[in-house]
C-alpha positions as CSV (number, residue, x, y, z in Angstrom):
1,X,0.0,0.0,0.0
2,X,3.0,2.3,0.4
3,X,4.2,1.7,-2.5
4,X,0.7,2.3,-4.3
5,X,1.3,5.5,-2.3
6,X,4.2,7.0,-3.6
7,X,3.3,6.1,-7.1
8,X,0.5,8.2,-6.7
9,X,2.6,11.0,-5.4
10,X,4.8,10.5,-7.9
11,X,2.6,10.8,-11.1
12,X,0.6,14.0,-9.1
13,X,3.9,15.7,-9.1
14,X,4.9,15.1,-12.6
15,X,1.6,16.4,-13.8
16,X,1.8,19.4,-11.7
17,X,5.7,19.9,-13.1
18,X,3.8,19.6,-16.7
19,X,1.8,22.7,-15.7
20,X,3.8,24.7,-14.3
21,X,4.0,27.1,-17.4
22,X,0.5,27.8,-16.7
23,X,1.5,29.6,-13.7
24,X,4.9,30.9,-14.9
25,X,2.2,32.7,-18.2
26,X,0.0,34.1,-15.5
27,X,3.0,35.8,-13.4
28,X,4.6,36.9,-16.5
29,X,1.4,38.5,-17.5
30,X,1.1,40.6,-13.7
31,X,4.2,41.5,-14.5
32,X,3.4,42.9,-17.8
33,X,0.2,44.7,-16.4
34,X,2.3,46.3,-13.8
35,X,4.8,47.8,-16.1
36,X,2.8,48.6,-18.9
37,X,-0.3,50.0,-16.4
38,X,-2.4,48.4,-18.6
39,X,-5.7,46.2,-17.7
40,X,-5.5,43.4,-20.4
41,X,-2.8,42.1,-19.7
42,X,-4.0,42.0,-15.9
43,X,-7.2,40.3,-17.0
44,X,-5.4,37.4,-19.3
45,X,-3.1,37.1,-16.3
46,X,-6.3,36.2,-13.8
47,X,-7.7,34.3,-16.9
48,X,-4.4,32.5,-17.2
49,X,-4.5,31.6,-13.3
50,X,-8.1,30.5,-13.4
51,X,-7.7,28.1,-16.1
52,X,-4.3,26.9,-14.4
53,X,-5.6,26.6,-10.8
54,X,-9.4,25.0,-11.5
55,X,-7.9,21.9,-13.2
56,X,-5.1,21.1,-10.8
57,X,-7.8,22.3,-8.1
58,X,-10.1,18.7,-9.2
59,X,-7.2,16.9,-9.9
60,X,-6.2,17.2,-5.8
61,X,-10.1,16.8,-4.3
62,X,-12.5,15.7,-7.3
63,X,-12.5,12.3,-6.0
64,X,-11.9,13.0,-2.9
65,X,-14.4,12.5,0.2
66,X,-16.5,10.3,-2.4
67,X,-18.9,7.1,-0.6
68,X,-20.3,4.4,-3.4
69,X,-22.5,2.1,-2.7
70,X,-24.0,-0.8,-4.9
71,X,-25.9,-3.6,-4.1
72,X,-28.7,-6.3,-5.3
73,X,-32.0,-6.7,-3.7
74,X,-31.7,-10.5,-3.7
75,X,-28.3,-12.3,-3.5
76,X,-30.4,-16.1,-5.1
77,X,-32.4,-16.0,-7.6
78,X,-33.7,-19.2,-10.4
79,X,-33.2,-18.7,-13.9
80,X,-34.8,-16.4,-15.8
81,X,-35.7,-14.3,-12.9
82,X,-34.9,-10.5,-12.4
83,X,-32.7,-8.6,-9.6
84,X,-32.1,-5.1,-9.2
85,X,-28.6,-3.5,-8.8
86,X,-28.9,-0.1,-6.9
87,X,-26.2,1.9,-7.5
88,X,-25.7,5.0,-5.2
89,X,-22.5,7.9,-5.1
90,X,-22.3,10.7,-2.5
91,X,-20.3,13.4,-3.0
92,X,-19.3,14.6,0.6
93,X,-17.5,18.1,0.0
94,X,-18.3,21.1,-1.1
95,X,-16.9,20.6,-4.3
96,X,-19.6,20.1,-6.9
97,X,-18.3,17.2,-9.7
98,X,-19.3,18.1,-13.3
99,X,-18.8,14.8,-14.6
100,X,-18.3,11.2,-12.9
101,X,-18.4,8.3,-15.0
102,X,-17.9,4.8,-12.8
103,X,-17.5,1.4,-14.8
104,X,-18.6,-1.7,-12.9
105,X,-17.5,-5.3,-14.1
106,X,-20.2,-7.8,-13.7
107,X,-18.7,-11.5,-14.1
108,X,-20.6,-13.3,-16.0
109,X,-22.4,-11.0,-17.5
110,X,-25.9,-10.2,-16.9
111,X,-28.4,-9.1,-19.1
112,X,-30.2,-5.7,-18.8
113,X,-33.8,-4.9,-18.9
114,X,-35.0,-1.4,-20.4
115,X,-38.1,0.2,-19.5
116,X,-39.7,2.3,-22.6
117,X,-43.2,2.4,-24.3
118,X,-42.0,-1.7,-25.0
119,X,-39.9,-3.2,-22.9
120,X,-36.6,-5.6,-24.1
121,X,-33.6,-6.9,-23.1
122,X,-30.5,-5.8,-24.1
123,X,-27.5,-7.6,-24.8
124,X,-25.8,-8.9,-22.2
125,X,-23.3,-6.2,-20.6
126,X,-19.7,-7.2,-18.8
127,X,-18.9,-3.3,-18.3
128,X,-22.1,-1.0,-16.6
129,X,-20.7,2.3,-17.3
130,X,-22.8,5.1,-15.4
131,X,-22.6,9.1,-15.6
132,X,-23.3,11.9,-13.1
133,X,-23.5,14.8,-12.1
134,X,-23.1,15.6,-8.4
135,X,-23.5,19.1,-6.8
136,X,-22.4,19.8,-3.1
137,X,-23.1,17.4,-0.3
138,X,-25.4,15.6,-2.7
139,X,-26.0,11.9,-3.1
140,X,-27.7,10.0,-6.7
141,X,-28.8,6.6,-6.7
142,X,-29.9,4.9,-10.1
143,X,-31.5,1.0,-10.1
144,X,-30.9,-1.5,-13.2
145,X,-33.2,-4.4,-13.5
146,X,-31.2,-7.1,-14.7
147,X,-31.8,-10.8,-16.0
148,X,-30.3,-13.8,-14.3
149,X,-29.8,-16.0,-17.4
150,X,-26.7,-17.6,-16.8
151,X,-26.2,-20.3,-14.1
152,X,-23.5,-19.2,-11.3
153,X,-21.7,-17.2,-9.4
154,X,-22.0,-13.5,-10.8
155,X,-19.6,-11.2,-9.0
156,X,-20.5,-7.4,-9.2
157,X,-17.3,-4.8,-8.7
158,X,-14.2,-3.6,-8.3
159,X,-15.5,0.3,-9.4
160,X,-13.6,2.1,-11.7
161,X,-14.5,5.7,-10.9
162,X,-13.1,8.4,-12.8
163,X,-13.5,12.0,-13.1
164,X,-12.7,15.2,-15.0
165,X,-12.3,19.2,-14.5
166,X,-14.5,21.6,-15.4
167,X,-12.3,22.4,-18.7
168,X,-12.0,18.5,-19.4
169,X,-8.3,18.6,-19.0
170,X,-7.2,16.6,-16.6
171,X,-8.9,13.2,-16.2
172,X,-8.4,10.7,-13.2
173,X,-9.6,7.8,-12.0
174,X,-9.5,5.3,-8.8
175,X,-10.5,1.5,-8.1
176,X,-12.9,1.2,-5.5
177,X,-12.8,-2.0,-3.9
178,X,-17.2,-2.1,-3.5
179,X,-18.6,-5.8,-4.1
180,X,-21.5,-7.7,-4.3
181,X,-22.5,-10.9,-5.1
182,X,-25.3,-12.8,-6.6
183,X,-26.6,-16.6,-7.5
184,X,-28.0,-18.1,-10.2
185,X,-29.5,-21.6,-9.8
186,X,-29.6,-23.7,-12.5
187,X,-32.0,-24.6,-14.5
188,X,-35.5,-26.4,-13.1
189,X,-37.4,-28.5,-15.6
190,X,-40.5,-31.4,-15.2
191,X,-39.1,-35.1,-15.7
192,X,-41.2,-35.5,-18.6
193,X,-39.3,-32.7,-20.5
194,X,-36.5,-34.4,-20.0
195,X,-38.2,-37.9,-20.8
196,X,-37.9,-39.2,-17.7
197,X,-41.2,-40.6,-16.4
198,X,-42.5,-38.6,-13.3
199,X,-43.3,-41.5,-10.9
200,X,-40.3,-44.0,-12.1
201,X,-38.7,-46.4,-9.9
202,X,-36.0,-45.5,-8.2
203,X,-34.6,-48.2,-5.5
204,X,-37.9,-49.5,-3.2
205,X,-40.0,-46.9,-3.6
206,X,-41.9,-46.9,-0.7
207,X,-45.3,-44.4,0.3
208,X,-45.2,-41.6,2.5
209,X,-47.7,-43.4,4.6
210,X,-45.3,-46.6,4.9
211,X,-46.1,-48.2,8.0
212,X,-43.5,-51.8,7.2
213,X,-39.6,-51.3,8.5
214,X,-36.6,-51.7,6.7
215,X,-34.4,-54.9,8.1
216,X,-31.2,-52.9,7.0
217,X,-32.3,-50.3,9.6
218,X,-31.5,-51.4,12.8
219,X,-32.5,-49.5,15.3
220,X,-32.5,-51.5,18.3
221,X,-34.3,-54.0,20.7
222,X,-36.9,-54.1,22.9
223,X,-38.5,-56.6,25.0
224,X,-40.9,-58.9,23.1
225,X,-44.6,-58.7,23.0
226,X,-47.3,-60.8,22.2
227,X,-47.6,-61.2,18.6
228,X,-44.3,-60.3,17.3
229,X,-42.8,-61.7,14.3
230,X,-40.7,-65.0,15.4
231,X,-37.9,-63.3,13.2
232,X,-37.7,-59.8,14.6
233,X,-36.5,-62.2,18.0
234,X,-32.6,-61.4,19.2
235,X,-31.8,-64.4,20.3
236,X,-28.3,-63.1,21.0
237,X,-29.8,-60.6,23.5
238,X,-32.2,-62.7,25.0
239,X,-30.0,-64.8,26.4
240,X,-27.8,-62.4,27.6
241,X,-30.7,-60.2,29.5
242,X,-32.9,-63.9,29.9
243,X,-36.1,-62.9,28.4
244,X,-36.8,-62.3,25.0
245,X,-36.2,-59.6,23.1
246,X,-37.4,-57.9,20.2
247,X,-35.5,-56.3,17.2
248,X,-36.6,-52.3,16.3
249,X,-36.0,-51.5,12.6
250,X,-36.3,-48.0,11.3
251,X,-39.6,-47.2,8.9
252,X,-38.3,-47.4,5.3
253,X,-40.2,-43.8,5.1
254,X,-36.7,-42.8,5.6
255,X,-35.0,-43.5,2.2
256,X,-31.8,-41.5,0.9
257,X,-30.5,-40.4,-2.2
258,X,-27.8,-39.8,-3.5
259,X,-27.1,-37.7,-6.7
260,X,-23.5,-38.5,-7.8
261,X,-22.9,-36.1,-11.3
262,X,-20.3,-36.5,-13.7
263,X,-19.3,-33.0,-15.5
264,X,-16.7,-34.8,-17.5
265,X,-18.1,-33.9,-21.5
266,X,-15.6,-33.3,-24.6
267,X,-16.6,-32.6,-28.0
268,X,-15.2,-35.7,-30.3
269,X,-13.9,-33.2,-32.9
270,X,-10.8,-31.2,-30.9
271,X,-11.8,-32.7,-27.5
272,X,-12.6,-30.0,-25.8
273,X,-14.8,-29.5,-22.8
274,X,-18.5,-29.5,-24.0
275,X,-19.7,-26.6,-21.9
276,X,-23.8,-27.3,-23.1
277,X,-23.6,-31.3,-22.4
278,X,-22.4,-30.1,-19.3
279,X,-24.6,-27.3,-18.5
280,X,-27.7,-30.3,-19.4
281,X,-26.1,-32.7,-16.8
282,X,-25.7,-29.7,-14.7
283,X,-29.8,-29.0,-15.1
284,X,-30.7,-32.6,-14.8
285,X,-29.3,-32.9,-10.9
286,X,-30.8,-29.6,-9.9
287,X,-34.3,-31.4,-11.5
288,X,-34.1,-34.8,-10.3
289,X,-33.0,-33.1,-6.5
290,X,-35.9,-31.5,-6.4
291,X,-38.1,-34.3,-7.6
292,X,-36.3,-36.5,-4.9
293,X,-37.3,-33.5,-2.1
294,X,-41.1,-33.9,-3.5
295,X,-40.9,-37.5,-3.2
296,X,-40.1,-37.6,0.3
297,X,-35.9,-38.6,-0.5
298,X,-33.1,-37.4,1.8
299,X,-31.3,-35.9,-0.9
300,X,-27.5,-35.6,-1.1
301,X,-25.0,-34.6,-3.7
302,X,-21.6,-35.7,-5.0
303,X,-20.0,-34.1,-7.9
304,X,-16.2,-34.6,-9.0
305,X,-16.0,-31.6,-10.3
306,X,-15.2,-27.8,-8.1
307,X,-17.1,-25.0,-7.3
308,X,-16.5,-21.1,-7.1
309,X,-16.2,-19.9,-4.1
310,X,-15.3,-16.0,-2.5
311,X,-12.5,-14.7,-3.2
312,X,-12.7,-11.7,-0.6
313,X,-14.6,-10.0,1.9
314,X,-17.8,-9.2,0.7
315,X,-18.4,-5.2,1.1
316,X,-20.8,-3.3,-1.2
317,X,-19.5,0.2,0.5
318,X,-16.5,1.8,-0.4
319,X,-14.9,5.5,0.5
320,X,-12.7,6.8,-2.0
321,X,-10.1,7.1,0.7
322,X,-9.5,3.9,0.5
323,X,-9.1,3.2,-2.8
324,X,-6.9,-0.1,-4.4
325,X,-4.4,-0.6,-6.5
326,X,-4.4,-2.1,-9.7
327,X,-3.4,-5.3,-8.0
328,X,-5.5,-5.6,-5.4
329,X,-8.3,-4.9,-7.6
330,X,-7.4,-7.2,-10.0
331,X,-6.9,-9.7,-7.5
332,X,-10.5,-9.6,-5.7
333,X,-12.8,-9.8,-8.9
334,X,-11.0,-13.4,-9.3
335,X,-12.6,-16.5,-8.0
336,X,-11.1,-19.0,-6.2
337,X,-11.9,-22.1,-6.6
338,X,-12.3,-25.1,-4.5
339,X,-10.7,-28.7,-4.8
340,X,-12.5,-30.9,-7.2
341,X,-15.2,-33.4,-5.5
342,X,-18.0,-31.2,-4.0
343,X,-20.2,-33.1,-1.9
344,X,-23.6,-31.6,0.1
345,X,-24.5,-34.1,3.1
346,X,-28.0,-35.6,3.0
347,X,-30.7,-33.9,4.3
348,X,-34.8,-33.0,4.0
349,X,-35.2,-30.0,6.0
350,X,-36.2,-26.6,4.4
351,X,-32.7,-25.3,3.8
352,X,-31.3,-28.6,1.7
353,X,-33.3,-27.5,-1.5
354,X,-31.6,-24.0,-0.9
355,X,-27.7,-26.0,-0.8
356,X,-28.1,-28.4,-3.4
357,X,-29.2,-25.4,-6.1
358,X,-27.0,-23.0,-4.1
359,X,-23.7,-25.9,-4.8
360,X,-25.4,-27.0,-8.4
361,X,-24.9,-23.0,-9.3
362,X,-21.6,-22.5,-7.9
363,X,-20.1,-25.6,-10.2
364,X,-17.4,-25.3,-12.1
365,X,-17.8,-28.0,-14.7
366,X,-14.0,-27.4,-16.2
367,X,-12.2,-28.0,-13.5
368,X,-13.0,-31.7,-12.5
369,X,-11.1,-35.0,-11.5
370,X,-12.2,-38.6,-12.4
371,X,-15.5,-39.8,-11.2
372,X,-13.6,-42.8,-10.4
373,X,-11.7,-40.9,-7.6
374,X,-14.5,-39.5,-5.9
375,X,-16.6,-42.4,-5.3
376,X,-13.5,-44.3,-3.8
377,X,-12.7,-41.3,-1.6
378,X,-15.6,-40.0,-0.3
379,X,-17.0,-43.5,1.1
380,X,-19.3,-42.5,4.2
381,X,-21.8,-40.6,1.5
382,X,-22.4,-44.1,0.3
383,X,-24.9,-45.7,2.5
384,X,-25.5,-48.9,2.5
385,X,-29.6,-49.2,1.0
386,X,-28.6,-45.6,-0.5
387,X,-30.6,-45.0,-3.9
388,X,-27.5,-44.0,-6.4
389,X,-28.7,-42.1,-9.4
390,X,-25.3,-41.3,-11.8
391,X,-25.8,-38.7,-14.0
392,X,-23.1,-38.3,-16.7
393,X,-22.4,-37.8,-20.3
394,X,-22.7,-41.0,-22.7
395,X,-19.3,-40.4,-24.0
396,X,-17.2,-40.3,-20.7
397,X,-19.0,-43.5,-19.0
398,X,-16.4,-45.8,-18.0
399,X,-16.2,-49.3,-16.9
400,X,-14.1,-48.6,-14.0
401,X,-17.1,-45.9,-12.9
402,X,-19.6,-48.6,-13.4
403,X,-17.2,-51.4,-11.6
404,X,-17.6,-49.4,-9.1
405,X,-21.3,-49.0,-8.9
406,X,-21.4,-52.9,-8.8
407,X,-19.9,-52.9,-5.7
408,X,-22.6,-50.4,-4.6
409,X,-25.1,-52.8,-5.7
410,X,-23.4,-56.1,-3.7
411,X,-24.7,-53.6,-0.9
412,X,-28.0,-53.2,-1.1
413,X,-27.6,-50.1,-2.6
414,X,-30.1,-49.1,-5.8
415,X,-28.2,-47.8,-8.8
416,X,-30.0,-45.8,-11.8
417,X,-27.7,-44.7,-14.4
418,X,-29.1,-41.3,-16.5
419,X,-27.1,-40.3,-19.8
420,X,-26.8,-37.3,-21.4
421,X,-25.7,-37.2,-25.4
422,X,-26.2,-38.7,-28.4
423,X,-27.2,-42.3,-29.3
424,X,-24.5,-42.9,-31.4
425,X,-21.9,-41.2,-28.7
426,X,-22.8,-44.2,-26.5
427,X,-19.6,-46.8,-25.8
428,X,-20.5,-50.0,-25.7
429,X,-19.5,-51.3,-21.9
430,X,-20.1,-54.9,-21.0
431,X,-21.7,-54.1,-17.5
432,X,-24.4,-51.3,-18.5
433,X,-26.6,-53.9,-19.0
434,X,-26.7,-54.5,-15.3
435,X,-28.3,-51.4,-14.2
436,X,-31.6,-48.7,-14.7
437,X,-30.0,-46.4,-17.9
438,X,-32.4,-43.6,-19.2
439,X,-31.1,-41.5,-22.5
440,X,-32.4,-37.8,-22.2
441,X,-30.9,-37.2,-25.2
442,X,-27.6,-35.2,-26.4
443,X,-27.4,-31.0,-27.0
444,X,-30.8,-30.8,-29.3
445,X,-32.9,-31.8,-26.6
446,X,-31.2,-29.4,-24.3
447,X,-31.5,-26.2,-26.9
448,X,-35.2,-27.7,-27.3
449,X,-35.5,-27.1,-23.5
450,X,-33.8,-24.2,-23.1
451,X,-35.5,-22.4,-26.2
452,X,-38.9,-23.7,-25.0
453,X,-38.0,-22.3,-21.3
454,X,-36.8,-18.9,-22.7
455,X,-40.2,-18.3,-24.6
456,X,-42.3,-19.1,-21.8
């Protein structure tokens, strides 16, 4: 910061050294006036001064004593939804500021809605460049409606504020350090869009009402009563206690599952990553969690992939006295990411729809390590009488993923298998044969959805 410092000193004194003719002209010019006794050359002198002093006068204190303030009225929001950005700037001198133009990055972009006798969206904006004027002591707020239509993290700030004299001669400009954040969920669609039938098996699926219990559920024992099944009996523990005892199962009403997604998807021309396969597979577990919350599932998540996460303290105030540097700036509108394999612990409650979306937003699809390595790893999530449901492109489907999944299977575990991509993308594994597949289809289908989702 000390070093930001005396640049800044620096490059003040080598613009003031640039204008110091205009002050050397105005002297020159009293000095004229008093020899000759003449008045022109005493007004072109004042004139001179005037013209020298205002500009180096804003340069010193335009932005100077300066509060911005930006912020959204909603930090979540689903896709295709709108948020407003409040932008506010308080001048708090008695300087009055001709012109202030500030240029906020938005990352992703966001699109813009315009209000006029008919009402459209423009093109999506990376740079919101706003103008005012502010008098003395005076404060302006302006609101932009904006459209959440990309899934993710969208980052709002650093400010670029920068300002000009009177005469437009000298132009400055500072990095304000004011941030704000908001997410996009992914995208929510019915099962049948995605040709997936809306009451499909997945695992024992079992009534809300359920009043049987689940033998892989032990709970524990009680003493026996009249009328008890001969094979809920522990004869271990009756003869330890010496009466009979009773086994206690959990109710199967209870039933967990577990979303395990695959964002591995290339393009078979140049094998690159195939951002709208994996934006589908993305949209798919954000659907089928929800479905699975409707159904009565404790729903978790396991991705191999990472997710975007803060990169700094969160402020959406800033003073112009404490202003960044380019660096520091630079440094805070970048993401950080987290280590690939993202997992969101089972749960039913209220909040768990809110983390799944909240995680499924935050994704970052390009950044991902093999599937492979995540179920191996992150054991506990698999339960054994867990409901598996794999969602993954049709191109990347190993056999080591679904060697794997047959060990799932030797414990009780249910596994469904949903592939995204084209028919003919499909490998032909020896073991797929073994399990639930369903084909949603390859990038068609999801422009079909998307195009069908935009219109409405």
């Amino acid at each position: 910061m000390n070093a930001h410092r005396a640049d800044e000193i620096s490059f003040s004194r080598h613009i003031f050294k640039q204008r110091r003719s205009w002050y050397i002209l105005a002297c020159l010019l009293f000095v004229l006036s008093g020899l000759s006794r003449q008045p022109l050359p005493l007004l072109a002198g004042a004139f001179t001064l005037v013209i020298a002093f205002v500009p180096d006068l804003y340069f010193l204190y335009a932005l100077k004593h300066l509060r911005v303030r930006q912020q959204v009225d909603q930090k979540k929001l689903f896709l295709g939804e709108e948020v407003t950005l409040t932008i506010s700037i308080e001048n708090r001198k008695w300087l009055p500021l001709p012109w202030v133009q500030m240029d906020n990055v938005i990352s992703p972009p966001l699109a813009v809605q315009k209000l006029d006798e008919s009402r459209f969206q423009a093109p999506s904006r990376e740079m919101l460049t706003t103008s005012w004027l502010l008098w003395s002591y005076q404060r302006v707020t302006q609101r932009y409606t904006m459209t959440g239509h990309v899934r993710g993290r969208h980052a709002f700030g650093p400010l670029k504020l920068r300002c000009s004299d009177p005469l437009g001669w000298l132009e400055r400009e500072i990095l304000l350090s004011a941030h704000d954040e908001l997410v996009v969920y992914p995208r929510i669609t019915s099962l049948e869009s995605l040709g997936l039938p809306s009451r499909f098996l997945m695992g024992d699926h079992i009534g809300s009402r359920q009043l049987l219990e689940d033998p892989l559920w032990f709970a524990g024992i009680r003493a026996y009563q009249p009328g008890d099944d001969l094979r809920r009996i522990d004869w271990k523990a009756s003869a330890r206690t010496g009466e009979l005892c009773s086994r206690i199962y959990e109710s199967t009403t209870r039933r967990h599952l577990l979303l395990l997604l695959d964002t591995r998807a290339y393009l078979s021309q140049r094998q690159g990553p195939d951002s709208a396969l994996q934006e589908f597979c993305i949209a798919v577990a954000a659907s089928l969690a929800m479905w699975g919350l409707e159904e009565g599932y404790t729903v978790g998540l396991l991705t191999n992939c990472s997710m975007s996460i803060s990169s700094h303290m969160l402020s959406p105030i800033a003073d112009t006295e404490q202003h960044s540097s380019i660096e520091q700036a630079n440094q805070s509108k970048k993401m950080n990411y987290s280590v690939p394999g993202v997992s969101v612990p089972f749960g039913l409650d209220a909040e768990q729809s809110e983390d799944l979306l909240t995680t499924l937003a935050c994704l970052a699809p390009d950044s991902h390590t093999p599937i492979e390595y995540v179920i191996e790893n992150e054991h506990e999530m698999f339960v054994q009488g867990t409901t598996i449901l794999l969602i993954s492109a049709t191109q990347t489907l190993s056999a080591d993923t679904l060697e794997l999944l047959q060990q799932q299977k030797r414990r009780e575990c249910a596994v469904h298998i949903v592939l995204a991509g084209e028919p003919e993308e499909r490998q032909e594994l020896p073991d797929i044969e073994d399990f639930h597949c369903y084909y949603i289809g390859g990038k068609e289908k999801w422009n079909v959805i998307t195009n069908t989702l935009n219109d409405a």
